[in-house]
C-alpha positions in Angstrom: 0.0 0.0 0.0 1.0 3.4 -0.4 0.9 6.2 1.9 -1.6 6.8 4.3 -4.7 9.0 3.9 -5.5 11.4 6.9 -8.6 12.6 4.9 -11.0 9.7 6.1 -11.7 6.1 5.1 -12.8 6.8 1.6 -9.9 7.9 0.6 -7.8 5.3 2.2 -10.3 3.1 0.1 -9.3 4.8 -3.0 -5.6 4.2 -2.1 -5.9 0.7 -1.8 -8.0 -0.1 -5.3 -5.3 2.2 -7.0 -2.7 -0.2 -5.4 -4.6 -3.0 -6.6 -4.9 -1.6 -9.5 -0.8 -0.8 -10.1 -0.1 -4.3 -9.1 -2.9 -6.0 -12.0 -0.9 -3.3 -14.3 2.8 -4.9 -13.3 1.6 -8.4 -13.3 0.3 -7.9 -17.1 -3.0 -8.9 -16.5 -5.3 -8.1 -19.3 -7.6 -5.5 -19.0 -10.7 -7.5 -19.2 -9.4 -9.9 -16.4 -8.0 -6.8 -14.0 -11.1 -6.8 -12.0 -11.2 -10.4 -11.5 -7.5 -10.0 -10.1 -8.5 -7.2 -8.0 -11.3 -9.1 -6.1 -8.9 -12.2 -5.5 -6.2 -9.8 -4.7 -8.4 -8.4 -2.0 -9.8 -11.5 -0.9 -5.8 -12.4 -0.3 -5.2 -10.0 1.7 -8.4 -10.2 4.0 -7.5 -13.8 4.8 -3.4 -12.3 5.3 -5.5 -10.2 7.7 -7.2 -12.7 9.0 -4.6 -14.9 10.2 -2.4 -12.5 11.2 -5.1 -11.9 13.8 -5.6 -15.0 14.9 -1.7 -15.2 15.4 -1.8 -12.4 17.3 -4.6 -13.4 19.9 -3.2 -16.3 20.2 0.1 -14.6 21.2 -2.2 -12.3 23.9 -4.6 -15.3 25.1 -2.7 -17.8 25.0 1.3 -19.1 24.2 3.7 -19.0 20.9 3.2 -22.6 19.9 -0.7 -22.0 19.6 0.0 -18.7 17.9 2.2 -20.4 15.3 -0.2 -23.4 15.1 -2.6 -20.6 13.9 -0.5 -19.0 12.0 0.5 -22.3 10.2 -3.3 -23.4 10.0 -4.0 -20.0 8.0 -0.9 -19.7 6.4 -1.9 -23.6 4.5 -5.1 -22.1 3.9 -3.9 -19.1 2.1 -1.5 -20.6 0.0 -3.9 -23.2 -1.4 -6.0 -20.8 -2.1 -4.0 -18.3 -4.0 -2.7 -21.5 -6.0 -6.6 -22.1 -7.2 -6.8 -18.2 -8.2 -3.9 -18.1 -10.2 -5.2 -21.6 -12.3 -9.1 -20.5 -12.4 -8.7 -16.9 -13.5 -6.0 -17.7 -16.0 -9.3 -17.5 -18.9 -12.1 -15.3 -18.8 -15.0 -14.0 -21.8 -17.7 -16.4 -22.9 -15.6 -17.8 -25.6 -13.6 -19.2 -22.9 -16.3 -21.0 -21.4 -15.1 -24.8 -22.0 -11.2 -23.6 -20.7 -12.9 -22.0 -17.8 -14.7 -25.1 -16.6 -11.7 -27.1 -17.4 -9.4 -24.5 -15.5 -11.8 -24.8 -12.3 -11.8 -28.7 -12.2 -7.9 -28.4 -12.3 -7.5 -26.1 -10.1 -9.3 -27.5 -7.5 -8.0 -30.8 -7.5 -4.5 -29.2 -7.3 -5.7 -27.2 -4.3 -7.0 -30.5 -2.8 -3.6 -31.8 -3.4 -1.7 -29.1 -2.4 -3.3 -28.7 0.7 -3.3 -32.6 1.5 0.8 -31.7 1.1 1.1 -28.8 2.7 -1.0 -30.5 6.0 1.3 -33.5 5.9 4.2 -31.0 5.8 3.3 -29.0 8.9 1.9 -31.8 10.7 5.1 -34.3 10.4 7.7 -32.1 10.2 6.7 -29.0 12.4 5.1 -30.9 15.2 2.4 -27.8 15.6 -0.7 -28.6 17.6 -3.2 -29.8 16.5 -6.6 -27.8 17.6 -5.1 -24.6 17.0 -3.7 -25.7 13.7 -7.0 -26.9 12.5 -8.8 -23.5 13.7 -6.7 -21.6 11.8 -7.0 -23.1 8.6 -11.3 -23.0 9.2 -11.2 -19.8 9.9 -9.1 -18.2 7.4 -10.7 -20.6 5.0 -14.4 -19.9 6.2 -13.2 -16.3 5.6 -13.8 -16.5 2.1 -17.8 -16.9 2.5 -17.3 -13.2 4.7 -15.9 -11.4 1.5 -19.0 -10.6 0.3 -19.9 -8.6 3.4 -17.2 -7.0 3.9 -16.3 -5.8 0.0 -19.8 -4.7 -0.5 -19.5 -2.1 -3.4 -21.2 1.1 -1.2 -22.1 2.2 -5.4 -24.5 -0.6 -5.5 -26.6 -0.6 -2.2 
């Protein structure tokens, strides 16, 4: 992000899409897909957000290997989800319709892999525990079915 707006949340709203919008631009996403790439860009971050959170309160409430149990729980989440972004939105327009629907099925069972990997990973070889690991990849997964909520377009009410 850049910069920080003393002017109210609107603006800082405006600072963040033009960020969003910069990064879409560097990345050389097509124009028609840049708004696609925007929503999953923000969705990212909300769920960075979101586990860094749940580190944190488990740092306040309770000790550092349930903080980094949560931390690891979110951190498998996010990464198995930006994977499925970067495969689904790869095509978009209706003449892309049959490369879309192939593009979803892939990417999900390579989600479903990766995160099958990434679990045996962190289980067997970072001994985290377990509770905390699991709530931390439900919530920041669960977090998901939140964005529309909280990236209501205030245009459209």
């Amino acid at each position: 992000m850049t910069g920080h707006s003393l002017r109210g949340d609107d603006d800082e709203v405006h600072v963040v899409k033009a960020d969003l919008f910069y990064l879409a631009q560097k990345m050389n996403i097509p124009k028609y897909q840049r708004a696609a790439w925007r929503g999953c860009l923000r969705l990212l971050l909300f769920q960075i957000a979101i586990a860094a959170v749940l580190f944190l309160t488990g740092l306040l409430f309770f000790s550092v290997p349930v903080a980094v149990s949560l931390l690891l729980g979110g951190s498998v989440s996010i990464i198995a989800q930006s994977v499925f972004a970067a495969l689904f939105f790869r095509h978009s327009g209706g003449r892309a319709i049959r490369r879309i629907v192939h593009s979803f099925y892939i990417a999900e069972a390579i989600k479903l892999v990766l995160t099958a990997v990434l679990f045996l990973i962190v289980i067997v070889f970072l001994h985290v525990k377990m509770p905390p690991f699991f709530m931390g990849y439900l919530i920041t997964y669960l977090s998901f079915w939140l964005s529309p909520v909280c990236f209501r377009d205030k245009k459209r009410q």
